[in-house]
N, C-alpha and C positions, 0 to 999 in steps of 0.2 A: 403647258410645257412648250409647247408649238410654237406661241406667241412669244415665250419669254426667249426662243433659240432664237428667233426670229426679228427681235431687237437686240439680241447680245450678238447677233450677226457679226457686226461691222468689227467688234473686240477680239473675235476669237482667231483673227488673221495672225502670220507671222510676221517681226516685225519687215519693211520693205516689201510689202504684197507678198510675200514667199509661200509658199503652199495656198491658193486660192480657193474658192469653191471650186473651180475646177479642174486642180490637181491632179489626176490618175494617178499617183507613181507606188500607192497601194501601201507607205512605208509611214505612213504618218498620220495625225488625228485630223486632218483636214483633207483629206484623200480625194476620192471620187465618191464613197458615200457619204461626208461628210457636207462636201457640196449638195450634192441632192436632197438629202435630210433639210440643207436648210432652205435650199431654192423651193420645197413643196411650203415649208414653214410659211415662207414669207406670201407664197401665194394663196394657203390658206388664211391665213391675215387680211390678204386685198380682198379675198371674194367676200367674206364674211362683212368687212366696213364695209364694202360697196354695197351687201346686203343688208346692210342696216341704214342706208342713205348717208354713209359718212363717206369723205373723198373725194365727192364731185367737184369741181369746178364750178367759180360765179356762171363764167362762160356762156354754161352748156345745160346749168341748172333750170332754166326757163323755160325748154324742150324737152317731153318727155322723150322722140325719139333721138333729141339728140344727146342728151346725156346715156339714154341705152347704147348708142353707136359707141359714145366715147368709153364708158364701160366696157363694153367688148373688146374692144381693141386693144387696154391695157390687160384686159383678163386673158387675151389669146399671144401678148407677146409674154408676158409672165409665165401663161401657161407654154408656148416654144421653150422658156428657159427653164423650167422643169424638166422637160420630155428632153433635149437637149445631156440636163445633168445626167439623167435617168440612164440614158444610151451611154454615155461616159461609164456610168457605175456597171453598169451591164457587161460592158466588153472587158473593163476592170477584174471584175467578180468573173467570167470566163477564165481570163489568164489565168488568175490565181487557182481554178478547179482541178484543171489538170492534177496539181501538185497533191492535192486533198486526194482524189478521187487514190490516188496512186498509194497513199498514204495507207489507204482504206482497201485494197487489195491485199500488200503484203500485211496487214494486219486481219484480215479474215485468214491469209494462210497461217500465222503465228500461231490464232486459234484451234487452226487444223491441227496442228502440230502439238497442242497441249491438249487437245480433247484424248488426239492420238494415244500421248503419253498417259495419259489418264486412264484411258481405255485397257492400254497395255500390262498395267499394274495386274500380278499375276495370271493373265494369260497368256502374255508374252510380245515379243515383238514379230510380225509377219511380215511374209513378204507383201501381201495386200496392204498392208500401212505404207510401206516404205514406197509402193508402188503410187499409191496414192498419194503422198509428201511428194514425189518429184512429180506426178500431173498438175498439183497444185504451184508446183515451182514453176512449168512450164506454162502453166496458163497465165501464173500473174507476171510472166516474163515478156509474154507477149502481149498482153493488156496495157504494159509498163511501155513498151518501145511504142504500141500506136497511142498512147495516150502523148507521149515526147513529138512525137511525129504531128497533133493534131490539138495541142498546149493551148493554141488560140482559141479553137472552138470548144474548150469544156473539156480535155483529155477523154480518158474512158467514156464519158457519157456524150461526147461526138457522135457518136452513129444511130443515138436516140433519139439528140433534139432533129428536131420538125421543120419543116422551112419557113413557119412561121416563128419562129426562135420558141418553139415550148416542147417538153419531154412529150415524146409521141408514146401513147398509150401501147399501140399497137404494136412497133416496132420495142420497147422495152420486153414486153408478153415473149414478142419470137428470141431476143438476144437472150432473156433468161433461161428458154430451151434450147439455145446454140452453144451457153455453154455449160450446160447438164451436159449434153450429149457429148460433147467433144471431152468435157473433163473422164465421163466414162470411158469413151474410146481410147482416152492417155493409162487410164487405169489398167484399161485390160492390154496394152500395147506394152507397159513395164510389166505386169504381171507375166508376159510370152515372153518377154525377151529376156527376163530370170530364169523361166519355165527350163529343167535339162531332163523330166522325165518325157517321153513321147503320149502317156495317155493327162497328163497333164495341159499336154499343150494343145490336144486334139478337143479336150472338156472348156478351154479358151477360146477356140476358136467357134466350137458350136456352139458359146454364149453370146456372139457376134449375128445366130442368126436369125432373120425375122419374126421365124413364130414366136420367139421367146420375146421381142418386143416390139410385137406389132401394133401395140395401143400407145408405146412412146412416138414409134416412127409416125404413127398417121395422125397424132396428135403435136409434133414436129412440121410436118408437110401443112398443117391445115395453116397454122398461126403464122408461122414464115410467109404464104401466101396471103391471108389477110392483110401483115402488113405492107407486105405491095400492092394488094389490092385498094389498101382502104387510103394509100398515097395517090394513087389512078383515079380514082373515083372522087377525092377532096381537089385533086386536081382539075378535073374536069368541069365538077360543077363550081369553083371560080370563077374559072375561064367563061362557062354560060351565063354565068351572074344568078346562078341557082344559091349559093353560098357567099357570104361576106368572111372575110378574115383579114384579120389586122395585125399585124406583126408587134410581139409582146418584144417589152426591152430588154428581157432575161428569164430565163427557163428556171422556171421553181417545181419544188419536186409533188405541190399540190398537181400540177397540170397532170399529175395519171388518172387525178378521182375526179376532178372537173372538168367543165367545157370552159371555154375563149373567155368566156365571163366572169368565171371563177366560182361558179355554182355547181354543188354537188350533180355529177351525171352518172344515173343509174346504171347506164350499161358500160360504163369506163368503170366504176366499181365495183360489178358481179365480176367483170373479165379478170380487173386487175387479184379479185380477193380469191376465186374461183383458180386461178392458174397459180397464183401463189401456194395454196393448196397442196394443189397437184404437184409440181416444185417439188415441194419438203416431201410429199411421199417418197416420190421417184427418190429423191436425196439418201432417204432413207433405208430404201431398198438395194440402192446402191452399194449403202456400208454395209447392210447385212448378207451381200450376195454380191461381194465384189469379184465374180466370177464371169457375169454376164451384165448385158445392158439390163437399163434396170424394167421389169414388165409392169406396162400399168396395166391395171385390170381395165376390164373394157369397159365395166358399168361405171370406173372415174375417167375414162377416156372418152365416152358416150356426154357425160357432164360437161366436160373440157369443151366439148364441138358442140354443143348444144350454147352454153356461154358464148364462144367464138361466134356463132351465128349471129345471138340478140347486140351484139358489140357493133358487127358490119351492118346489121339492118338500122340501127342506131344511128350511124356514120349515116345512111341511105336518109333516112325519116329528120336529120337536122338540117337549122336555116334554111331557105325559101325566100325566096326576092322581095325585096319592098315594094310596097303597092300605096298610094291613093285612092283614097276612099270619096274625099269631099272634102271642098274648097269652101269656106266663107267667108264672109267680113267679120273680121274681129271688133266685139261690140263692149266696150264698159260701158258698167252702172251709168248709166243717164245719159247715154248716146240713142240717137233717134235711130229708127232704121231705114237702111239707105241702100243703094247699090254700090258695090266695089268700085273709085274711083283713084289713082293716082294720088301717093301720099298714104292711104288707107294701110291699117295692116291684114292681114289676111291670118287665116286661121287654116294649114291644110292638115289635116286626118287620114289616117292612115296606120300599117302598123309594118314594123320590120327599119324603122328609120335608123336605128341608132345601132349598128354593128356589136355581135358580144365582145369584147373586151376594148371597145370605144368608149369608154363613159369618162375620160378622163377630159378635161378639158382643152388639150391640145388635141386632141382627137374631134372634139367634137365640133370646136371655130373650123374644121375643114367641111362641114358642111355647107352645099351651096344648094340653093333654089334660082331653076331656072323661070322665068315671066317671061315668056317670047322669046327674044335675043336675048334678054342680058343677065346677066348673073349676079344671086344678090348671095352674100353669105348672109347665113342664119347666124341672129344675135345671139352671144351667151347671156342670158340674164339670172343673175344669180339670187340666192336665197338661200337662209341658212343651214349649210352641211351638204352643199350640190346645186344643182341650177333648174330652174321650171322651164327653162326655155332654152335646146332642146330636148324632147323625150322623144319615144319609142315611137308614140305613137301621135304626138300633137308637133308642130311646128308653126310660129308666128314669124313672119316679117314682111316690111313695109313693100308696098309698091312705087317701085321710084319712078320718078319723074321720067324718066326715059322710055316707059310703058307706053305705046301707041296704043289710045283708046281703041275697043274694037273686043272682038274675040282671041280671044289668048290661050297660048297652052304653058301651064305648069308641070314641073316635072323635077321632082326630089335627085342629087348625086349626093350619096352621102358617104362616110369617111374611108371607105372601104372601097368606093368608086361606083357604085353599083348607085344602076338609075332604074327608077321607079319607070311606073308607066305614066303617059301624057296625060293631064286632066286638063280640058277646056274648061275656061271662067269668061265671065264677059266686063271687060274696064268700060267706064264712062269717064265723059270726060266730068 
């Protein structure tokens, strides 16, 4: 399907270039994802002939590195023109969230409002429904104006994503208990302001106070502080070069249950399933005792902090600097051995090269190896469904001519900016 979008490319334009591959304006079948869809098409297509030895050049075909160089170079401006559409579609798919996210408020209050009626079929109508209908009107009123106020960045889910553009695990956990508790406070705040007996409003007011919810409050206080903490601390170790991160082109709603990479992360999942949990109790407790905040028991409030703990040591115990291991000469089948000389490709070893959510190709041509002075970028060389060269843990490329024989230091920056430690090698001439 990839291939066939991917020569039907040039047909699916409008006529006079009109809506391009890189359209944004979100109204049409050629938009900004439509660009992107096919800008990857097309370059999974090059890597794959490249990968099969079709596309070279008479040229360049007589040199194996130089037809690798000439390889790279189309595989990494290809791959800008993806990453390019990609960041188009991204900021696209923001604008348009807001409008969803808003959409998706006043329609959980609708729900309210027919469970309610549901509810009420021969019990009656209370005043605790009705108090609860207008908390619900109040919060999706004000979720509505910051989400208008903040339309470019994802409306309501603004205050979640992360600075690396992906839904911060940490910060969604606290916003879900900021607005339990606030929606309870509106509950019991219309239930008083109805209130005209005096022992009515005095049994309102002492469901406001701590003993009755001391496992919501200190289960509140813990997860609000993690997620500032665990910004301080992600921060930090960037800035050390303890951590790699690489700024995603749009925030997907997997980013609560995985890391940077996209792979399942244990304690972003016990947090996320663990406080969801808890949530729906408190929720629960709320409707059944809409008199007071709601009390978690302390043995699921004990669970909650104990979760919250394994989340932040999580955060503490991920990523760790890239390192060098061991430099050698890169040897094929029926190469003599020799010492590293100028021209040679080299073999360095190590592990931490290839940043998590790096693996894409325009990510990865921004790796460079230093040889003394000069800077060589690392080749992509492809192979079929990804590329052998670079990975995690192995990197190949040639030592150029500019290499003053002698003793040399190598040393990995890879896409995230983070540099390894220095390995001496020794060049001959």
């Amino acid at each position: 399907m990839a291939v066939q979008e991917a020569r039907g490319g040039a047909d699916t334009g409008a006529p006079g270039g009109a809506h391009a591959g890189g359209c944004t304006c979100g109204d049409c079948p050629h938009g900004a994802r439509e660009g992107h869809r096919r800008a990857v098409a097309e370059f999974l297509l090059m890597r794959d002939g490249f990968a099969a030895g079709q596309g070279v050049p008479a040229a360049v075909a007589h040199s194996a590195q130089a037809s690798r160089q000439w390889v790279s170079e189309e595989l990494s401006q290809s791959a800008e023109l993806v990453a390019e559409r990609g960041r188009a579609e991204g900021e696209a798919w923001l604008t348009r969230l807001w409008l969803r996210t808003t959409i998706t408020v006043w329609a959980l209050v609708l729900v309210l409002l027919l469970v309610q009626a549901l509810t009420a079929i021969g019990a009656g109508w209370t005043a605790a429904r009705t108090a609860g209908l207008l908390a619900a009107l109040l919060t999706a009123g004000a979720i509505t104006a910051a989400s208008w106020f903040h339309r470019a960045r994802g409306g309501a889910l603004a205050p979640v994503i992360g600075e690396d553009n992906r839904l911060s695990t940490s910060r969604t956990v606290a916003t879900a208990w900021v607005l339990l508790v606030a929606f309870a406070v509106l509950v019991l705040v219309g239930r008083l302001a109805a209130a005209s007996d005096h022992a009515e409003r005095d049994a309102l007011i002492s469901g406001l106070e701590l003993a009755r919810a001391a496992g919501a409050v200190t289960v509140l206080a813990v997860v609000c502080g993690i997620a500032v903490l665990v910004r301080r601390v992600v921060g930090l170790r960037v800035l050390a070069q303890r951590l790699q991160k690489v700024r995603a082109h749009r925030p997907r709603a997997a980013d609560l249950l995985t890391d940077d990479a996209g792979r399942g992360s244990f304690a972003d999942i016990q947090y996320v399933v663990i406080s969801t949990v808890a949530v729906l109790f408190c929720a629960v407790r709320l409707a059944r005792r809409p008199d007071q905040l709601p009390d978690l028991p302390w043995g699921l409030a004990v669970v909650v902090l104990v979760s919250a703990a394994t989340y932040l040591a999580g955060k503490y115990a991920e990523g760790g600097r890239p390192v060098i291991l061991s430099v050698v000469r890169a040897r094929e089948a029926g190469d003599l051995d020799a010492p590293i000389r100028t021209g040679d490709d080299i073999e360095i070893r190590g592990a931490g090269f290839v940043p998590p959510g790096a693996q894409g190709a325009d990510r990865l041509s921004r790796m460079v190896v230093r040889i003394g002075p000069v800077n060589v970028h690392v080749p992509l060389v492809p192979v079929s469904g990804g590329f052998s060269n670079p990975t995690d843990a192995v990197l190949t490329v040639p030592v150029p001519a500019d290499v003053e024989p002698g003793r040399v230091e190598v040393q990995v920056v890879t896409a995230a900016g983070v540099e390894t430690n220095r390995y001496t090698v020794d060049v001959t001439e």
